[in-house]
C-alpha positions in Angstrom: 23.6 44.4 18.1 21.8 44.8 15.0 24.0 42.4 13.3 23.2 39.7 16.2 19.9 40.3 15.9 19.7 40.0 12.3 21.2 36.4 12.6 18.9 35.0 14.8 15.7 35.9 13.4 17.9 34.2 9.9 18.2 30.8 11.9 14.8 31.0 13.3 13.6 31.5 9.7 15.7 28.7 8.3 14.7 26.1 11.1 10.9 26.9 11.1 11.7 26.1 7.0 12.7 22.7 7.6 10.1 20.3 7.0 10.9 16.1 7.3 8.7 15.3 4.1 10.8 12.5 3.3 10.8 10.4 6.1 8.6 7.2 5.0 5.3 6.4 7.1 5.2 2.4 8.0 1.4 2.5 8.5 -1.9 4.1 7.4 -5.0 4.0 5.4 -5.0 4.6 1.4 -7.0 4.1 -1.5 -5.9 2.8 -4.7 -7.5 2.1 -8.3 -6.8 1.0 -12.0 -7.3 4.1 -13.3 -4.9 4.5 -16.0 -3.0 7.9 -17.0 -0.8 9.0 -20.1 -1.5 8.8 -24.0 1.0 6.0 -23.9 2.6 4.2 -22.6 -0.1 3.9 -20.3 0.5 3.8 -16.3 -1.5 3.3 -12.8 -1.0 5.1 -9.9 -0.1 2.1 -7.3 0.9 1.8 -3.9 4.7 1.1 -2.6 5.2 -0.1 1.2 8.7 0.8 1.8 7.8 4.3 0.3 4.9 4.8 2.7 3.3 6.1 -0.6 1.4 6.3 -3.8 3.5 5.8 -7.0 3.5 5.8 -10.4 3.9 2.5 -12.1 5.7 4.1 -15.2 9.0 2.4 -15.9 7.5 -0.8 -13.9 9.2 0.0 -10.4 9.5 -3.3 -8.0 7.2 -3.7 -5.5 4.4 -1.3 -6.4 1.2 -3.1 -6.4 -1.9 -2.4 -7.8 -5.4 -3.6 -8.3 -6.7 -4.7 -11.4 -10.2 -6.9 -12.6 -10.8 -10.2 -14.2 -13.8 -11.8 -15.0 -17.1 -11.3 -16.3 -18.7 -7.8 -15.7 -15.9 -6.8 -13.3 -16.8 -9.0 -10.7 -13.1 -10.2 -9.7 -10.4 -7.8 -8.3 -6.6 -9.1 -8.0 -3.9 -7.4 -6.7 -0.4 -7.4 -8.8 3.9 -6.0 -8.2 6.2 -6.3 -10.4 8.7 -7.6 -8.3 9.8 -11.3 -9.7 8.6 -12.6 -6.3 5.8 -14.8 -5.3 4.1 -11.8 -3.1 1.0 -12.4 -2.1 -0.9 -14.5 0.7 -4.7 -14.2 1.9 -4.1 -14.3 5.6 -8.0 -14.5 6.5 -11.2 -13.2 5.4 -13.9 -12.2 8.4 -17.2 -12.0 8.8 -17.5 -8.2 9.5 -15.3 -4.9 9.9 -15.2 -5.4 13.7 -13.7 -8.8 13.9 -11.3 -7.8 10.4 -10.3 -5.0 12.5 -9.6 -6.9 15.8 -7.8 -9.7 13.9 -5.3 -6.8 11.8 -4.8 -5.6 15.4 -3.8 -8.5 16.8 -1.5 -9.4 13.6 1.8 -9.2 15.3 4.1 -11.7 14.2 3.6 -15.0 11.6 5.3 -17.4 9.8 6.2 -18.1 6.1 3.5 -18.8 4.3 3.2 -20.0 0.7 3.4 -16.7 -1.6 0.9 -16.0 -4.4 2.5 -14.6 -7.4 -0.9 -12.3 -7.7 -3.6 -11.7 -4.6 -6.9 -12.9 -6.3 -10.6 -12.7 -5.3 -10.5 -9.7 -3.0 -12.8 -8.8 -0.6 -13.8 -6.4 2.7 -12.5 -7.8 5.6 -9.9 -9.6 4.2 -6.2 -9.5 5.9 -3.3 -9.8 3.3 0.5 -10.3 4.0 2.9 -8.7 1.0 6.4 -9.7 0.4 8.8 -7.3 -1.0 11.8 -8.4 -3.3 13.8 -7.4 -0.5 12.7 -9.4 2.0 10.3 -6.9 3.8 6.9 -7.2 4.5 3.7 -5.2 5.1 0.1 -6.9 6.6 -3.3 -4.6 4.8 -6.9 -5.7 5.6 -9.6 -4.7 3.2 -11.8 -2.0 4.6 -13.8 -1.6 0.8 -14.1 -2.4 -2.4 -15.6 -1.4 -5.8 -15.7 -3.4 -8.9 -17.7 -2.1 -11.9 -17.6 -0.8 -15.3 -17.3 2.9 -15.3 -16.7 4.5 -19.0 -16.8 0.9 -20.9 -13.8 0.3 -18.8 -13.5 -2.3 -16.2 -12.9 -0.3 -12.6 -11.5 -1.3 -9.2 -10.7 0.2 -6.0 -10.1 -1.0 -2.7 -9.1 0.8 0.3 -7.4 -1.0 2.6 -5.3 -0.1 6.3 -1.8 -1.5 6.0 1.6 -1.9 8.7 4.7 -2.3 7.5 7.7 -4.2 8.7 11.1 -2.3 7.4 13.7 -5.1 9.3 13.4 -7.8 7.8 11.4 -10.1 10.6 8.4 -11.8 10.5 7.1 -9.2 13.4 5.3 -6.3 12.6 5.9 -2.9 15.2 3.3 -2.0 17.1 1.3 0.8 16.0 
């Protein structure tokens, strides 16, 4: 009896153990920046859609993107990826966060469009389309934005809400 006993409080232990940590996330809300780490090489902490994730950009994994700033005084933000594809497309910029918002939501499906190699001039309330070098593709619209120089350094940030699409199709699941 003891024996029996002793076993199944051992499973129960085990299963209550088991945690699904590594099953990616296909939507959400994140917040990425230029902020750059190491003594050299340098890196940015970036965002990867497949992963679901924030990643490092050390050793220049494919489609990671990150923000970055051009211009005078900071006043342009771009995103970037390292992934030998055209990625980007601005799918629309809106007036405010309610009709961004509405117009993300109702995002289901679209058609090629002509890529971007960077995503330039970005904004609040904008709706992007990524394309992965696999042939994936995530939707993000721009809930804010910072672009300044902090510590002599040019600074961005955006935060944006993103879906992605894991098949292959030009139709994003519902959320």
């Amino acid at each position: 009896m003891r024996t029996v006993f002793l076993t199944i409080l051992l499973t129960l232990f085990t299963l209550a153990g088991c945690k699904k940590d590594n099953v990616p996330q296909f939507s959400g809300t994140v917040t990425i920046d230029n902020k750059l780490y190491g003594t050299g090489p340098y890196y940015a902490i970036g965002f990867s859609f497949p992963e679901g994730k924030k990643v490092s950009t050390s050793g220049s994994p494919v489609d990671v993107f990150t923000i970055n700033v051009s211009g005078i005084n900071s006043e342009i933000s771009y995103f970037d990826a390292q992934n030998y594809n055209n990625s980007f497309f601005r799918y629309g910029a809106y007036g405010d966060a309610e009709a961004a918002s509405l117009a993300f939501s109702n995002l289901t499906t679209f058609t090629a469009p002509l890529w971007k190699v960077t995503g330039d001039s970005v904004k609040i309330n904008q709706i992007w389309l990524f394309r992965t070098s696999i042939e994936t593709y995530a939707k993000f619209r721009i809930i804010s934005t910072i672009s300044e120089v902090r510590d002599t350094r040019d600074y961005a940030e955006c935060t944006f809400e993103w879906v992605y699409q894991p098949d292959g199709s030009l139709t994003f699941p519902a959320k």
